[in-house]
N, C-alpha and C positions, 0 to 999 in steps of 0.2 A: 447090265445095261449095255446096250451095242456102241462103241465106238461111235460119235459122228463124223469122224473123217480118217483116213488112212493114209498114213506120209511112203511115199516110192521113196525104200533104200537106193543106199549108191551100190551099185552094184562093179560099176565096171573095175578092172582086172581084179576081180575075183574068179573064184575056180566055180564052173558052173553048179557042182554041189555045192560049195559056198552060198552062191546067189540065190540057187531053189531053196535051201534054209531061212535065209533071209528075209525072201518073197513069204513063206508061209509063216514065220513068225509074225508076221507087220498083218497077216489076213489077208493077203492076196492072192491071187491065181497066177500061174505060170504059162505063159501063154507060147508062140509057136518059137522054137528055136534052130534058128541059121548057121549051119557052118559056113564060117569062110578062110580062103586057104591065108593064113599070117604064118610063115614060116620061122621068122623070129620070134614067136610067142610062145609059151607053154598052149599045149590041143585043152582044147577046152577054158581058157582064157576069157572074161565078159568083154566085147569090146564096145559093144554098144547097147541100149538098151531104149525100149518102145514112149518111155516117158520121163521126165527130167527127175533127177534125184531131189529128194526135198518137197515133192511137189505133193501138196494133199490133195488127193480123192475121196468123196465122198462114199464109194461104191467100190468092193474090192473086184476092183480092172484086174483084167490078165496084162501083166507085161510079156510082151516079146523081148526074147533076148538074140544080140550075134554073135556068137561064140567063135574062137581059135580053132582052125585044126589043122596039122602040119602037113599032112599031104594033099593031094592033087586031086 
């Protein structure tokens, strides 16, 4: 029987393998990912993500992620 809804993990400061596991355990899609430069962060860090943690969808949504990355 299909799921009737799918809860958006927390993703943020996870390592973006981390989050893509995450996304595909829950039945989601992984949607487009942003580097941005956080020089204090580990590269590849979640810092943000396309939809609120906790939030159920009924319909596995691609989340967007923005991810860490230490250079320029």
């Amino acid at each position: 029987l299909p799921k009737d809804y799918f809860t958006i993990p927390d993703l943020i400061n996870l390592q973006l393998k981390e989050a893509k596991e995450k996304i595909a355990q829950e039945g989601l899609r992984l949607g487009e990912i942003t580097e941005i430069y956080q020089p204090n962060l580990i590269s590849t860090t979640v810092i943000d993500q396309s939809y609120p943690a906790n939030l159920k969808v009924t319909a596995p949504v691609k989340i967007d992620l923005d991810v860490s990355k230490d250079k320029k």
